[in-house]
C-alpha positions in Angstrom: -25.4 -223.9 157.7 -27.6 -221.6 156.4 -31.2 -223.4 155.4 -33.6 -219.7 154.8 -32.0 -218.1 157.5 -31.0 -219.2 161.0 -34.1 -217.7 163.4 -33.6 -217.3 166.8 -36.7 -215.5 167.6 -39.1 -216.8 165.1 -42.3 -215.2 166.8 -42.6 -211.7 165.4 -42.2 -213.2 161.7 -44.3 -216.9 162.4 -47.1 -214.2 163.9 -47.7 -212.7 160.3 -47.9 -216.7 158.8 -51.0 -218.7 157.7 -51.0 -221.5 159.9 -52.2 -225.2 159.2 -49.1 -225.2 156.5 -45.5 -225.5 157.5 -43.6 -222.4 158.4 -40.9 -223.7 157.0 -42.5 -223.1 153.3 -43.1 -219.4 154.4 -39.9 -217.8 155.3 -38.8 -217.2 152.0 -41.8 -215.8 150.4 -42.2 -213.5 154.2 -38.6 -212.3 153.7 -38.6 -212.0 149.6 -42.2 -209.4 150.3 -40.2 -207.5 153.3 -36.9 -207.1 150.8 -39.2 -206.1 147.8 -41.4 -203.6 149.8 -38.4 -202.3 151.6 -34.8 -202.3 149.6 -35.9 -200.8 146.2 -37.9 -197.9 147.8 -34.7 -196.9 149.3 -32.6 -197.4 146.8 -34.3 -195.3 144.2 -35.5 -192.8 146.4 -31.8 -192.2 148.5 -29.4 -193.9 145.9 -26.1 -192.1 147.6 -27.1 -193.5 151.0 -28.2 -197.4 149.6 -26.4 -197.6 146.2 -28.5 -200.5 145.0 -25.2 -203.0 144.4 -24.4 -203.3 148.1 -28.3 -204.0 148.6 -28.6 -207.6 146.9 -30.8 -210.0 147.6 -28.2 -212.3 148.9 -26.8 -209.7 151.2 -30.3 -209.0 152.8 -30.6 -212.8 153.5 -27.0 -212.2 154.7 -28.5 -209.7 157.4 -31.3 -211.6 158.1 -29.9 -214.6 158.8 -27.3 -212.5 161.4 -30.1 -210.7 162.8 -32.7 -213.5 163.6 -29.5 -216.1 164.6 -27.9 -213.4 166.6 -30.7 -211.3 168.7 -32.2 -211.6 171.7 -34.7 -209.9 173.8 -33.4 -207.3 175.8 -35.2 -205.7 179.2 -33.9 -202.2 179.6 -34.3 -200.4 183.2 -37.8 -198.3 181.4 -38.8 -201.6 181.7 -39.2 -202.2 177.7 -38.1 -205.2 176.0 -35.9 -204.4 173.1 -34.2 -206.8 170.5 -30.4 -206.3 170.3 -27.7 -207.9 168.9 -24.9 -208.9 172.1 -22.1 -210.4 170.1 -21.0 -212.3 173.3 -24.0 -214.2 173.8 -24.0 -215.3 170.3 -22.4 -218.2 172.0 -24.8 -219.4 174.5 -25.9 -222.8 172.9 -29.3 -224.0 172.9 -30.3 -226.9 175.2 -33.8 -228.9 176.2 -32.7 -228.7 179.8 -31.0 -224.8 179.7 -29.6 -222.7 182.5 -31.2 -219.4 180.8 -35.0 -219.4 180.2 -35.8 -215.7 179.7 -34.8 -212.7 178.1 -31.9 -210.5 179.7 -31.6 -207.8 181.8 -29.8 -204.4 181.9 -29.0 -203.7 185.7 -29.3 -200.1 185.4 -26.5 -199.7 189.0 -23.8 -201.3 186.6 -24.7 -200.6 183.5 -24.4 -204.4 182.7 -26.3 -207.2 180.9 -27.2 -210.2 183.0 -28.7 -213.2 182.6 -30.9 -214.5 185.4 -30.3 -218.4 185.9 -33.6 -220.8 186.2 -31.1 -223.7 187.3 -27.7 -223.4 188.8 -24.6 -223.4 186.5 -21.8 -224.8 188.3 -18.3 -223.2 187.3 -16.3 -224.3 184.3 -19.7 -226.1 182.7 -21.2 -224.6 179.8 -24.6 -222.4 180.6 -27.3 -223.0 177.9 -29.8 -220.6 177.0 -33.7 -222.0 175.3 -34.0 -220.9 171.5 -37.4 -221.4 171.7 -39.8 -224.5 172.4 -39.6 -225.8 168.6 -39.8 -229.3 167.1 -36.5 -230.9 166.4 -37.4 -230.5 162.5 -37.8 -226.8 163.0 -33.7 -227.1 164.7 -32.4 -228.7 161.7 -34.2 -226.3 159.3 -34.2 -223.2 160.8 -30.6 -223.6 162.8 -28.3 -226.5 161.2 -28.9 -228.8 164.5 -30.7 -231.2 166.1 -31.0 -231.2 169.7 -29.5 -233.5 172.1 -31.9 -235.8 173.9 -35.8 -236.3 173.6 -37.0 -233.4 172.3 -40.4 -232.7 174.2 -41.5 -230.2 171.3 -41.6 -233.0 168.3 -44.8 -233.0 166.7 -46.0 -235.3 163.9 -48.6 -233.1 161.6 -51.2 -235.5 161.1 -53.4 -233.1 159.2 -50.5 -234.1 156.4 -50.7 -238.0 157.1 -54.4 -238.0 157.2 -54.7 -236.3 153.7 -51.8 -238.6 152.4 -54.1 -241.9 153.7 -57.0 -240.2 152.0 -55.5 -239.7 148.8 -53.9 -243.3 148.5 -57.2 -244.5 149.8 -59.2 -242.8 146.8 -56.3 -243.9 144.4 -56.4 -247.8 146.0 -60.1 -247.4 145.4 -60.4 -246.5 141.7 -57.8 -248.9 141.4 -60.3 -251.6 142.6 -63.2 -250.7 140.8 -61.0 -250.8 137.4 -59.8 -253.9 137.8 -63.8 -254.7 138.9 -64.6 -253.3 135.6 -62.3 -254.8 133.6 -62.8 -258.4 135.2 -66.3 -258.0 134.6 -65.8 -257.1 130.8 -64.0 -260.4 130.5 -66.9 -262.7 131.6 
């Protein structure tokens, strides 16, 4: 399901967001300025290398949408964190209660990626990793689920509900005083 891109890591582009607003109403308008700035400058300026019909919008939400869903943080053996895409651990599901909690590791003796467990993961059960602490409305727009369980995360914006009471309120009101008015032309 693809709803403005699936976002696994969320922070670097939420970072660069007004807040107060949802995020939700952001993405596209974040992603459309980052294709604009970035996609015709290289297609006019190196048309052999990015022939502008291969660059489409459609196909850079394509590669968006793979790149946010699909990457994870990465610490290498310099000790930087790095984003990569590790086909493999594209499959690592997202739970409330997961067996992952940080980023992985590069164990610089093997030359392997591992994942260092914050529970136990007993053999043969599925081991979850966290997506993120988000609300379950930020799953279902962001990634195409809802998590099981209670979802710790949920928020209710009440700076929306607040300014929805206070508009009905002002509407109720003028409604009031109409009728007021009119009643008392009728007398």
């Amino acid at each position: 399901m693809f709803v403005y891109g699936s976002f696994q890591h969320f922070t670097d582009v939420f970072d660069h967001l007004p807040r107060g607003r949802s995020e939700e109403l952001y993405i596209p308008q974040h992603l459309h300025a980052q294709y604009d700035e970035l996609v015709p400058a290289l297609c006019n300026g190196f048309p052999d290398i990015f022939p502008p019909e291969l660059y489409t919008w459609e196909k850079f939400l394509w590669a968006c949408e793979l790149w946010y869903s699909n990457s994870m943080k990465i610490m290498y053996s310099d000790g930087k964190l790095r984003t990569c895409l590790i086909p493999l651990a594209g499959f690592l599901n997202h739970s409330l209660h997961p067996h992952i909690m940080h980023y992985g590791k590069v164990d610089p003796s093997t030359n392997s990626l591992k994942f260092c467990l914050s529970r136990p993961c007993r053999s043969g059960v599925e081991c979850c990793l966290s997506y993120g602490n988000f609300s379950s409305s930020h799953f279902i727009t962001f990634y195409g689920f809802l998590p099981q369980g209670n979802n710790p995360y949920d928020v209710i914006p009440l700076g929306n509900i607040i300014s929805l009471f206070l508009s009905i309120h002002t509407y109720l009101n003028s409604q009031v005083t109409s009728l007021a008015e009119f009643n008392g032309s009728l007398h």
